[in-house]
N, C-alpha and C positions, 0 to 999 in steps of 0.2 A: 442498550448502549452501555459498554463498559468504557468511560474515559479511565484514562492513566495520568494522575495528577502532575501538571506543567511542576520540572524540575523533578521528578522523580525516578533514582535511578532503579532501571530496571534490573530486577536479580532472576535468580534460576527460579522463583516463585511466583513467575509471572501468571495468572490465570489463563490460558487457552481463547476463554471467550473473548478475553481484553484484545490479546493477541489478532486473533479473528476480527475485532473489530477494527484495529487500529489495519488490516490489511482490504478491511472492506470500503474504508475511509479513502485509503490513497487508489483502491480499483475503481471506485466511483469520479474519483479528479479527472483519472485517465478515459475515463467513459465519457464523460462530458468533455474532454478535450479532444478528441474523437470527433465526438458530433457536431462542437463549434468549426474544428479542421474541413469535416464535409459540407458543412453549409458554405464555406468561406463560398467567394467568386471565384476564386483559382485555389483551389486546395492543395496544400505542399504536400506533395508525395511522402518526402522523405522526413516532416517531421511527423506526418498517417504514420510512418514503418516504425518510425520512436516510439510514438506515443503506443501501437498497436503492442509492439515487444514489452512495454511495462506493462501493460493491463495481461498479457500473456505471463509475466514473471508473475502478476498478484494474485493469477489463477494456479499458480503452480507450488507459492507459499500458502495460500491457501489447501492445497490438495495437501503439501506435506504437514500441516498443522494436523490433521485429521490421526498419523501415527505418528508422531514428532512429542521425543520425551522432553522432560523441563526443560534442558542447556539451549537445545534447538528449539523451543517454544519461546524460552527468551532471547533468542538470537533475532529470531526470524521477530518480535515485538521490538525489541531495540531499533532493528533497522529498520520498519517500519516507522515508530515512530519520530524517528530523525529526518525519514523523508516526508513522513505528512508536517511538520514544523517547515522542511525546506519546502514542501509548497506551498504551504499556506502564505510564505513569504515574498511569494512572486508578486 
């Protein structure tokens, strides 16, 4: 586990793994928002389709982390990390 220290702004020198983590962080929300949507009693379709498309987007920043030079290593940590702040706010 790499945290990224609350209030720290991210540069082009983000590490990779931090990166990595902070997308592994918000694919796990969606994982488990997933499985509480399919246990519901009537399961919303269309927030399944939402929640399915994010956990599909954090497989696919994930895949690009793997050849993704610094600018895009800290694009793709930036935005991650702003969205795991906005969920953990829920």
């Amino acid at each position: 586990m790499v945290p990224i220290p609350e209030g720290h702004l991210l540069s082009e020198h983000v590490n990779p793994e931090a990166a990595e983590h902070l997308v592994q962080e918000v694919s796990a929300w969606y994982s488990e928002q997933i499985a509480k949507e399919r246990r519901a009693a009537v399961p919303d379709a269309e927030q399944l389709k939402i929640l399915t498309a994010g956990l599909a987007a954090c497989a696919a920043d994930q895949q690009a982390l793997e050849d993704a030079g610094p600018e895009e290593v800290a694009e793709i940590a930036a935005r991650y990390a702003a969205r795991s702040q906005e969920l953990k706010g829920q």
